[in-house]
C-alpha positions as a printed NumPy array, in Angstrom:
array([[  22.95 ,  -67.107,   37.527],
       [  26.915,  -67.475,   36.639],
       [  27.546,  -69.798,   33.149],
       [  30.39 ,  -70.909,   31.985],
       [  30.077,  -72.02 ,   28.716],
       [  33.407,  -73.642,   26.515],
       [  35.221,  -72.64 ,   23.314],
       [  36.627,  -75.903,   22.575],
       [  39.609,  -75.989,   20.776],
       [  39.825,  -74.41 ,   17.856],
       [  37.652,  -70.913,   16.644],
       [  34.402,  -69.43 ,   17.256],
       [  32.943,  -71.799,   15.215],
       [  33.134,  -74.205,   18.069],
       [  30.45 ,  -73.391,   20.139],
       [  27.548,  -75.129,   20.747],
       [  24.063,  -74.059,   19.888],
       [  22.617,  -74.335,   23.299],
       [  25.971,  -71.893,   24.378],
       [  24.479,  -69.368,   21.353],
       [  21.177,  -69.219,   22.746],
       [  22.244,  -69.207,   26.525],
       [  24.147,  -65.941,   25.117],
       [  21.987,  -64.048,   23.6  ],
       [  19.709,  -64.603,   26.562],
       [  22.718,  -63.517,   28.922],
       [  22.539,  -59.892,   30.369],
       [  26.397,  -59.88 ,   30.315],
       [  28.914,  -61.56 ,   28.733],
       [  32.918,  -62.118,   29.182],
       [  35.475,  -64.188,   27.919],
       [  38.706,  -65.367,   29.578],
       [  41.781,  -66.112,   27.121],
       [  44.279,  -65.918,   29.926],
       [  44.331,  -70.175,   30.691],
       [  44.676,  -71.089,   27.276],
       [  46.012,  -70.482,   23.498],
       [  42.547,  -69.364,   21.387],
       [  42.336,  -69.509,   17.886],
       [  38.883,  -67.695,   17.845],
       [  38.123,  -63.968,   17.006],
       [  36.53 ,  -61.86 ,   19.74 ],
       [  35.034,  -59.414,   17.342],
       [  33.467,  -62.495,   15.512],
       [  31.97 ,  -64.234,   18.437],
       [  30.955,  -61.214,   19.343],
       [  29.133,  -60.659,   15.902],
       [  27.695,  -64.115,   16.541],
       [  26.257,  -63.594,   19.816],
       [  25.059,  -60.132,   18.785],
       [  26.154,  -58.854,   22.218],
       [  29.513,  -56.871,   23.766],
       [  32.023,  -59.364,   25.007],
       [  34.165,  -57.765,   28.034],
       [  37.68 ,  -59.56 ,   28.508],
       [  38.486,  -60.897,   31.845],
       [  42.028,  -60.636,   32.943],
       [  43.627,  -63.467,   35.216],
       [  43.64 ,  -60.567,   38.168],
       [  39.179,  -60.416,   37.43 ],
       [  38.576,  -64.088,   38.324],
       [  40.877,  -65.072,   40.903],
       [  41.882,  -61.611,   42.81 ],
       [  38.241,  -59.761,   42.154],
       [  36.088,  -62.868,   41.95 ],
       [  33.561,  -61.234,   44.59 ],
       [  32.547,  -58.358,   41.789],
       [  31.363,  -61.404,   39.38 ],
       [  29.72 ,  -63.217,   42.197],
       [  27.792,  -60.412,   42.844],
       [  26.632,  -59.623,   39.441],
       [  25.582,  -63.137,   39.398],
       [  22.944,  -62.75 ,   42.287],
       [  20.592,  -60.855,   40.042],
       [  21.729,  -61.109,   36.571],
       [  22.035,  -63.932,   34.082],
       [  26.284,  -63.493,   33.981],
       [  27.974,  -65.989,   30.772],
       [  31.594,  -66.528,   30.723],
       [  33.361,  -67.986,   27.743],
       [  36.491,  -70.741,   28.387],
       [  38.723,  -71.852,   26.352],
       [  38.222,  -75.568,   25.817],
       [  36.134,  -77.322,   28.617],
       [  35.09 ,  -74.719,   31.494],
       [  36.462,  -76.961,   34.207],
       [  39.781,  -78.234,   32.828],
       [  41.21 ,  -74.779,   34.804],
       [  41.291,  -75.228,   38.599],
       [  40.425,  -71.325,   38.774],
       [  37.49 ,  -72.291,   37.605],
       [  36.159,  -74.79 ,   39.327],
       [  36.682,  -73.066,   42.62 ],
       [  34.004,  -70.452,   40.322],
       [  31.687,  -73.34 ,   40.706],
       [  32.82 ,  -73.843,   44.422],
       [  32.059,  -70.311,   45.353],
       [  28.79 ,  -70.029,   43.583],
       [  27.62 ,  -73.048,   45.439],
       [  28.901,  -71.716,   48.494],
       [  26.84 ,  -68.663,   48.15 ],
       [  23.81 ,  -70.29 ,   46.673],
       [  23.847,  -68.697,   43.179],
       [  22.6  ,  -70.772,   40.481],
       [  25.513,  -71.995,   38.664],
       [  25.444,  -74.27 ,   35.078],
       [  27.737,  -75.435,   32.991],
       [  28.481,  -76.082,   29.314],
       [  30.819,  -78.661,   28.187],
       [  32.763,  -78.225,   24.668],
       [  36.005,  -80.166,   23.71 ],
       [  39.201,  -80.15 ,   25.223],
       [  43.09 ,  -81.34 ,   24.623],
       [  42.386,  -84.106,   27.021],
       [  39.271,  -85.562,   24.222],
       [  40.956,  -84.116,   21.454],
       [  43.991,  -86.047,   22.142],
       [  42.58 ,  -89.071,   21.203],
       [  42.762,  -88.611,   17.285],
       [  46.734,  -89.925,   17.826],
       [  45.129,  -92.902,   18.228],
       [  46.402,  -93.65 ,   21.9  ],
       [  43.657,  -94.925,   24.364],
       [  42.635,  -92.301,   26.479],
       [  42.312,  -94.968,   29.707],
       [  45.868,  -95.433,   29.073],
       [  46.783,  -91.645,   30.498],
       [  48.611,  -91.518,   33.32 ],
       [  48.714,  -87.981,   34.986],
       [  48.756,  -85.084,   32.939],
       [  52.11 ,  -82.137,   33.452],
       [  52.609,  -78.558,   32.444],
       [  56.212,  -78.132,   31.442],
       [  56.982,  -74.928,   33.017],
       [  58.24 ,  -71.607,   31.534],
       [  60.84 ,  -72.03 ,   34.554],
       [  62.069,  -74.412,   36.894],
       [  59.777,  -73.87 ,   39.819],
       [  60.946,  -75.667,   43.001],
       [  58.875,  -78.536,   44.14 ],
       [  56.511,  -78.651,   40.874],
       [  59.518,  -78.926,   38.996],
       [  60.848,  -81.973,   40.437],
       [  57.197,  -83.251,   41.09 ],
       [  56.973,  -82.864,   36.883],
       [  59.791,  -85.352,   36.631],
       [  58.454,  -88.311,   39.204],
       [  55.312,  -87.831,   37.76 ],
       [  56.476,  -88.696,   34.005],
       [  58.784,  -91.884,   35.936],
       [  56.019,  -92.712,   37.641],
       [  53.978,  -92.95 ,   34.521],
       [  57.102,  -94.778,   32.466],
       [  57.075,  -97.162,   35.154],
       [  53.522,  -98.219,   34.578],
       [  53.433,  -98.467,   31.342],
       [  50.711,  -95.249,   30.992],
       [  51.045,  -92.346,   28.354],
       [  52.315,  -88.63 ,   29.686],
       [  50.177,  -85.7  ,   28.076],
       [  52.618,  -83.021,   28.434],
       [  50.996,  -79.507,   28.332],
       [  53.187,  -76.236,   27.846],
       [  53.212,  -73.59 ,   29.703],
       [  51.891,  -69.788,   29.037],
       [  51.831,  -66.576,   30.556],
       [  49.287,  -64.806,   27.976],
       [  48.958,  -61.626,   30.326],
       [  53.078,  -61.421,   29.577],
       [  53.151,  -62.568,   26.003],
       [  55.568,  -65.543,   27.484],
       [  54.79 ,  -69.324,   25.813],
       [  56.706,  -72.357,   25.84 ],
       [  57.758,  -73.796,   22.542],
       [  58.191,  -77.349,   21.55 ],
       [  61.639,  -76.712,   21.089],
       [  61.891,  -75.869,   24.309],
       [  59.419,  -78.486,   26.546],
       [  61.751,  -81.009,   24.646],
       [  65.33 ,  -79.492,   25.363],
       [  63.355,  -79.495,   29.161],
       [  62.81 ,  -83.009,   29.258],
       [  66.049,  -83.639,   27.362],
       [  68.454,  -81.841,   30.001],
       [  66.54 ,  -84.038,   33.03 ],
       [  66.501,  -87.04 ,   31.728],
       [  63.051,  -87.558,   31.132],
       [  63.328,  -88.947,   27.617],
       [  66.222,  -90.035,   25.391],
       [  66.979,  -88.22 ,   22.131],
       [  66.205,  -91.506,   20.304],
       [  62.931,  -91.991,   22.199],
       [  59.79 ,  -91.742,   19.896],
       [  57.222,  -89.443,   21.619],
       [  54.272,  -87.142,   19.785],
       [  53.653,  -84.091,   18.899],
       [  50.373,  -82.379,   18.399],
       [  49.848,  -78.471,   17.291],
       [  46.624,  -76.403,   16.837],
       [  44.157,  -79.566,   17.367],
       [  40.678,  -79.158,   15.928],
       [  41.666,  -76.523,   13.825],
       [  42.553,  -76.205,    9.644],
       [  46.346,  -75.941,   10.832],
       [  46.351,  -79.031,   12.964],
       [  49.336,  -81.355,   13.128],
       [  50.018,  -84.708,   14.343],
       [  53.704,  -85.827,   13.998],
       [  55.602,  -89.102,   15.649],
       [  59.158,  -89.144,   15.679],
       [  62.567,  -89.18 ,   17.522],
       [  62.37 ,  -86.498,   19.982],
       [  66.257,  -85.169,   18.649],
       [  64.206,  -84.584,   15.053],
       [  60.692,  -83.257,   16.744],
       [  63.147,  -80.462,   18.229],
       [  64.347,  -79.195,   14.829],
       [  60.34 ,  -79.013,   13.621],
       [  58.573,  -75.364,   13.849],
       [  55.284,  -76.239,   15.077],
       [  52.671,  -73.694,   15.83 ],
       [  50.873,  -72.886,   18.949],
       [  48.746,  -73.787,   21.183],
       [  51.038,  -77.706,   21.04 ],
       [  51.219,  -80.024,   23.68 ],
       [  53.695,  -83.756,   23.619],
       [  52.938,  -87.002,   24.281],
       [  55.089,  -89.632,   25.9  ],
       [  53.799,  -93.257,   25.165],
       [  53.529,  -95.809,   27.389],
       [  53.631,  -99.282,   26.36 ],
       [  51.539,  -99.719,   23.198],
       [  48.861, -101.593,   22.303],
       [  48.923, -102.989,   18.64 ],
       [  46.293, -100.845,   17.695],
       [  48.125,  -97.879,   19.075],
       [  51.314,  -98.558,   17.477],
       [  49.811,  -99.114,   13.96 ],
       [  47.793,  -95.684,   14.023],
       [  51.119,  -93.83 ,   15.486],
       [  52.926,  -95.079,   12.213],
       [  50.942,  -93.166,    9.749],
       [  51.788,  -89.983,   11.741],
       [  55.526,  -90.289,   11.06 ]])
């Protein structure tokens, strides 16, 4: 059997009791950390499982995904997400694979930015499609990233705007510099209000409302992600003013 089970968002401390038990059951036991920022200790979930934890590199689950597929046939195999297992496209075609070759495959859901993002106050319903700001201007995804946040603008929807990482590199996107991004297109004004958001779910978290040419001076901390609001609801509006 292959499990994924989910971090959520914050430490080790987020897992879920039925992930604990599915654990210590589990003949082996790895952990990702390449998709996401993780504010979680390996050695202590590894204390808390009572079990060794082997790290998974990007290269083990999309270039070598055969060698975990075929562990799975006759072992109980558990691998640890950041977040929700199947917010990752590399993980989903997991799932896809497994199904293809008729091992048992479960899933177990924890939180994610895209629940978490909700304690703005902003309805979730009112999301248009999510973007990843890139490290670099890549082509056709780059100028897909910008019709995506017009197309949004233009119906009145919210833009969750996730940064981008390269973990295996040590390369992350700051604020600073997703907002200089959408600056330089044209995506936003420096006068527009949009949202920032830094190290949800955790004792550092951060929730802060303002110009974007003032957001850009502000050091937050990582894992972040922005916000561009649609039109507002009254209800929206009057929650976003106690975060500026």
């Amino acid at each position: 059997m292959l499990i994924l089970a989910g971090l959520g968002i914050s430490d080790e401390k987020g897992i879920t009791l039925e992930e604990l038990e599915e654990a210590k059951k589990a003949d082996l036991i790895f952990i990702e950390l390449y998709t996401s920022i993780w504010l979680g200790s390996l050695e202590n979930l590894s204390n808390l499982v009572g079990k060794e934890i082997k790290l998974l590199k990007r290269k083990d689950l999309e270039d070598n995904l055969e060698y975990l597929l075929e562990l799975a046939k006759n072992k109980n195999v558990l691998i640890f997400v950041p977040g929700d297992p199947l917010i990752a496209t590399t993980h989903s075609s997991l799932m896809l694979e497994s199904k293809k070759r008729g091992i048992e495959f479960k899933i177990y859901h924890n939180s994610s930015i895209f629940s978490a993002i909700c304690e703005t106050g902003l309805h979730i319903y009112k999301f248009g499609p999510t973007i990843t700001i890139p490290l670099k201007n890549r082509g056709e995804n780059f100028l897909s990233i910008l019709q995506k946040i017009r197309e949004n603008k233009r119906r009145g929807l919210h833009t969750l705007c996730l940064l981008d990482i390269d973990l295996e590199k040590n390369e992350k996107l700051s604020v600073k510099e997703a907002i200089d991004f959408l600056l330089e297109n044209k995506a936003i004004s420096e006068d527009e209000e949009i949202l920032v958001v830094s190290c949800l779910g955790s004792k550092k978290q951060r929730i802060v409302y303002n110009k974007a040419k003032n957001l850009k001076e502000i050091d937050f901390e990582l894992p972040a992600a922005l916000v561009l609001p649609g039109e507002l609801h009254f209800s929206e509006r009057e929650i976003l003013s106690f975060f500026k």
